[in-house]
C-alpha positions in Angstrom: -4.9 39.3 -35.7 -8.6 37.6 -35.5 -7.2 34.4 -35.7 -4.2 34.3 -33.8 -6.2 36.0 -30.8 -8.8 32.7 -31.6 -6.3 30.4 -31.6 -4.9 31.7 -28.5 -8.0 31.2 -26.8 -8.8 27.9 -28.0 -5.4 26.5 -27.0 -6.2 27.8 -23.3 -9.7 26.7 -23.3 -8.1 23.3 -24.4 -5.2 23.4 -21.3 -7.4 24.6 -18.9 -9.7 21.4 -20.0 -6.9 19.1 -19.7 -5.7 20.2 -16.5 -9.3 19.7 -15.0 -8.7 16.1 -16.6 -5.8 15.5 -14.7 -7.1 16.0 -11.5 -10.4 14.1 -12.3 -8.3 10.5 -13.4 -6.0 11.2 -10.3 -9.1 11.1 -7.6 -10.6 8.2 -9.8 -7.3 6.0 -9.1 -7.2 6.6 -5.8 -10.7 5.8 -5.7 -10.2 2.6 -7.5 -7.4 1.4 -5.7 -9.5 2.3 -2.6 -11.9 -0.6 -4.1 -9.5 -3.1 -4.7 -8.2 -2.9 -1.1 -12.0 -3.2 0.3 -12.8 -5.8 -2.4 -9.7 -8.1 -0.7 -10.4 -7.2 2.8 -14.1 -8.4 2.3 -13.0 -11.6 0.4 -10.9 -12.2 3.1 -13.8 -12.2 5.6 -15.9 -14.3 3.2 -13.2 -17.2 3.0 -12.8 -16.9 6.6 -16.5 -17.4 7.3 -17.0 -20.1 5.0 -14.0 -21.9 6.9 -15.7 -21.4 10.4 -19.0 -22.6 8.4 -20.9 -19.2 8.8 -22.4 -19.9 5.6 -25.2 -17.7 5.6 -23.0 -14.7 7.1 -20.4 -15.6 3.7 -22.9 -15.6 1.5 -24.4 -11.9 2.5 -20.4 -11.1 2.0 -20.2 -12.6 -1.1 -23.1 -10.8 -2.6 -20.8 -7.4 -1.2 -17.9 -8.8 -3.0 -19.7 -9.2 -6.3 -20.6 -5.5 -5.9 -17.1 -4.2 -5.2 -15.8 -6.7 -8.5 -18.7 -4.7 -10.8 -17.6 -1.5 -9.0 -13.7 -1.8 -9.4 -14.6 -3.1 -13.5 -16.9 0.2 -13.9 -14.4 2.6 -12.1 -11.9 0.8 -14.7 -13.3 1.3 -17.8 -14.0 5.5 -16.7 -10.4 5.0 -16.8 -9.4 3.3 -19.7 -11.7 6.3 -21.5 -10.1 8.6 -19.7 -6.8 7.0 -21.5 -5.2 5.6 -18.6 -3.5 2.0 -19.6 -4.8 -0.8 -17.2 -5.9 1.0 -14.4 -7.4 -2.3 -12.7 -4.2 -4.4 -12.7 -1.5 -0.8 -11.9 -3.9 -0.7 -9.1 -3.8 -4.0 -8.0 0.0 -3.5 -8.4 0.2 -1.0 -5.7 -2.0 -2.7 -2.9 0.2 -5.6 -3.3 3.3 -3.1 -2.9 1.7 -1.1 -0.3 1.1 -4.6 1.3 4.8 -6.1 1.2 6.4 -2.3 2.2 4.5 -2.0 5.2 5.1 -5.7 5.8 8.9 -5.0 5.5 8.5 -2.3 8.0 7.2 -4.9 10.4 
């Protein structure tokens, strides 16, 4: 009786730990694609800059760009230990989709 009544509380212990999991990893994608969309906007601006010759304006963007890239790379190695598969591309995936759907709408 001991040890199914042990067992029964380490398999809930367990469950209740995974479930925590769960919610964790979802939050930390959103967070991550939340990055990647930042990270483009703000290379957008950079190239832009650079084109209108605002060199010293792109290069304080660039440095900001550089942080997001080390940002997104941390965020997506949390991930990958978390046991998602490719979290940096899937995520990249789904700006791009967002992107072209609301583009469609248009």
């Amino acid at each position: 009786m001991k040890k199914i009544v042990s067992l029964l509380i380490t398999g809930l212990v367990l469950c209740a730990g995974a479930m925590a999991q769960s919610k964790d990893v979802k939050q930390d994608k959103k967070e991550l694609k939340n990055s990647v969309k930042d990270k483009k906007e703000d290379k957008k601006e950079t190239r832009k800059d650079l084109g209108h010759l605002r060199i010293k304006s792109a290069m304080q963007k660039n440095r900001e760009v550089g942080r997001h890239r080390r940002s997104i790379h941390k965020q997506g190695e949390h991930l990958e230990n978390h046991g998602v598969k490719h979290p940096v591309a899937s995520a990249k995936h789904q700006v791009h989709e967002e992107k072209e759907a609301k583009k469609d709408k248009d």
